[in-house]
C-alpha positions as CSV (number, residue, x, y, z in Angstrom):
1,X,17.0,4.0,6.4
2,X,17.3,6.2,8.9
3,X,16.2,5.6,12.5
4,X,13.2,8.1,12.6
5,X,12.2,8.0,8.7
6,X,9.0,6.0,7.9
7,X,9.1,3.7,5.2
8,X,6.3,3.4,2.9
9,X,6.2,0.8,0.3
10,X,4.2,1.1,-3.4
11,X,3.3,-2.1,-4.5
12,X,0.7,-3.4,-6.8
13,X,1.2,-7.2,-7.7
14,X,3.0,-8.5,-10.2
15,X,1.5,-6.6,-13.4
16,X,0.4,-3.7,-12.3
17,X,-2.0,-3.5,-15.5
18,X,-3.8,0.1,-14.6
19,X,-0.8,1.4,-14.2
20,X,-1.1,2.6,-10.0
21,X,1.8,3.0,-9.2
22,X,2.5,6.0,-11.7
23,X,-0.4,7.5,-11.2
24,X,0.0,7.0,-7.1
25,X,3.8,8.7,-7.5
26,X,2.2,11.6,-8.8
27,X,-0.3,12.0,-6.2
28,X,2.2,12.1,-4.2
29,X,4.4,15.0,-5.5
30,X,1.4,16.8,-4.6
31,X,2.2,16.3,-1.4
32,X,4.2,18.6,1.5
33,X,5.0,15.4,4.0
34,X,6.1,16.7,6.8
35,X,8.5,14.1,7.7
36,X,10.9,11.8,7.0
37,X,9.8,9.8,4.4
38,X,11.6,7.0,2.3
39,X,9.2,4.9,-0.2
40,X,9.9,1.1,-1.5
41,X,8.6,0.6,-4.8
42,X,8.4,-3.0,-5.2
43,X,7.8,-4.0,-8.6
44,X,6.5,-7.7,-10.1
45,X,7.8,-9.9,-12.7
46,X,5.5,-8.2,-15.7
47,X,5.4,-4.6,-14.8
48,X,5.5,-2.6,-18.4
49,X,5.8,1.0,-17.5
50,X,9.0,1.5,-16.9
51,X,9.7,4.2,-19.0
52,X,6.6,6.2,-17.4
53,X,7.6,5.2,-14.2
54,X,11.5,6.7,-14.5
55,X,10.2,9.9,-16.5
56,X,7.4,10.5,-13.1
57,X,9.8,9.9,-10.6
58,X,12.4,12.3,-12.2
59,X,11.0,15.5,-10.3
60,X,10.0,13.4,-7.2
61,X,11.3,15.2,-4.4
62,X,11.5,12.1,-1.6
63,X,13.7,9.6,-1.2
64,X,13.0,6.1,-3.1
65,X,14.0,3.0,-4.2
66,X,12.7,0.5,-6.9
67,X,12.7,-2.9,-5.8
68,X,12.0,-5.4,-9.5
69,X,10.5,-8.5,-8.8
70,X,12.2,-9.4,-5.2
71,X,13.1,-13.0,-4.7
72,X,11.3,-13.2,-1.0
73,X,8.6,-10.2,-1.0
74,X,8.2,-10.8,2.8
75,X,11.7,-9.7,3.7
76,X,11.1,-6.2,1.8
77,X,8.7,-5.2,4.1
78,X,10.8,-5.8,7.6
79,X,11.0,-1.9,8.0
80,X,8.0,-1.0,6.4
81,X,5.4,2.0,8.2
82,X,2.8,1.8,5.9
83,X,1.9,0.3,2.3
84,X,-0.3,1.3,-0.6
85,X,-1.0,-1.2,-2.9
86,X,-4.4,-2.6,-4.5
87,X,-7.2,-3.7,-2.4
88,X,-7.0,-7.6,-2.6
89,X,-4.5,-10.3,-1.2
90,X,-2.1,-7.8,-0.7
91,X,-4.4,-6.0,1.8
92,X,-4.8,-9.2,3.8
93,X,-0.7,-9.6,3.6
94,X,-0.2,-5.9,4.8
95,X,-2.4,-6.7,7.8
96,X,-1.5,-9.8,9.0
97,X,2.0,-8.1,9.3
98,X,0.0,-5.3,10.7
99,X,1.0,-3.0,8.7
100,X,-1.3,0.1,8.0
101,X,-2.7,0.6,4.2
102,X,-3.8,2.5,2.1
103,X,-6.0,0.7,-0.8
104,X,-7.1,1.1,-4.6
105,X,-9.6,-0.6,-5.7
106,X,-8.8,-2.6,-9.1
107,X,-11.9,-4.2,-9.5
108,X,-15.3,-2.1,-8.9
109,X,-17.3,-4.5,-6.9
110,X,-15.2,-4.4,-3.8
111,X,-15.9,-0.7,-3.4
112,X,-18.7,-1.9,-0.5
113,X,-15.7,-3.9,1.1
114,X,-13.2,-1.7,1.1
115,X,-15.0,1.3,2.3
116,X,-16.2,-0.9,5.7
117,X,-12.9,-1.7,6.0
118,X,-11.6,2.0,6.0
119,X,-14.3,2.8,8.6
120,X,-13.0,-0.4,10.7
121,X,-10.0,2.0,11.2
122,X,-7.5,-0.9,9.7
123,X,-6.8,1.0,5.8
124,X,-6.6,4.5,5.3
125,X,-6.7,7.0,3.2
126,X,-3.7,8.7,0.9
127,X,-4.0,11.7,2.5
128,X,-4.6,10.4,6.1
129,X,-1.1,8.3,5.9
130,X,0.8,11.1,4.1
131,X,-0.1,14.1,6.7
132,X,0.6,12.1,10.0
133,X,3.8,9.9,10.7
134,X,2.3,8.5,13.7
135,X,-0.6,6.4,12.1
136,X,-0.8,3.0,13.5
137,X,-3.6,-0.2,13.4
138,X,-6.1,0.0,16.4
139,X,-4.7,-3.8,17.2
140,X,-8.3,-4.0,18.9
141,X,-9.7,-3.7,15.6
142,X,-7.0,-5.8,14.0
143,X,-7.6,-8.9,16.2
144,X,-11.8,-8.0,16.3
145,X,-12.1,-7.5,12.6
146,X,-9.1,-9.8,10.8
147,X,-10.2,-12.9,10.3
148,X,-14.0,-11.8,10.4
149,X,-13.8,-9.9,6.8
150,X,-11.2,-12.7,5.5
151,X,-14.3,-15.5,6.5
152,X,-16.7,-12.8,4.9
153,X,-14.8,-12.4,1.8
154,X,-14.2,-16.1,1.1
155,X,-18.2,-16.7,2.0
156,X,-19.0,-13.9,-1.1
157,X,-16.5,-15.7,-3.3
158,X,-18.4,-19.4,-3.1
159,X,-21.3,-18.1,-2.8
């Protein structure tokens, strides 16, 4: 990676079962980024859509690399910018290395969550992390905000 490229890694969990990160890769061709941009896709143990996957990424116009099922997921996000991935743990992950996201929801009912979160200022938008290279967590918000939707999240599950 080059020294003033941003890293962005794809990841949604070991399945992947609506099939994101195909349909995020095309987003993403829509896009003009106006910098230097390298993405990660990191891929779990039962992803299916590989064929989809190399046919989409044919015509992609950025550099990437695919990343199946990594032995220590931790270590392929050393050099990482910014994530998108699937609202869930992964969110919590991404923070916690305070790493700026961008998150699809998978499952309906956290549509509430995830849209308090986004005005929180700690996830973003496709668009938001795409047209500026300079995006980072308000670390005031991090520390304020953290642990108070991770108590509020496990409260809604037991509840």
């Amino acid at each position: 990676m080059k020294k003033n490229e941003k890293e962005i890694v794809i990841s949604f969990g070991g399945t992947d079962l609506k099939n994101l990160t195909v349909k995020v890769i095309n987003k993403i061709k829509n896009f003009d980024i106006k910098f230097n941009v390298s993405f990660k896709i990191i891929l779990g143990p039962y992803y299916k859509n590989y064929a989809e996957l190399y046919e989409t990424l044919r015509n992609f116009k950025y550099k990437y690399q695919i990343v199946e099922n990594p032995e220590n997921y931790a270590c392929q996000l050393i050099n990482t910018n910014y994530a998108i991935t699937a609202y869930g743990v992964s969110f919590y992950e991404f923070l916690y290395m305070n790493i700026p996201t961008v998150n699809f929801l998978v499952n309906d009912q956290d549509a509430n969550i995830l849209d308090k979160i986004i005005k929180m200022g700690i996830a973003f938008k496709l668009e938001e992390i795409l047209s500026n290279s300079e995006i980072i967590l308000d670390q005031d918000a991090v520390k304020k905000n953290k642990m108070e939707i991770f108590y509020k999240r496990i409260l809604k599950e037991i509840e």
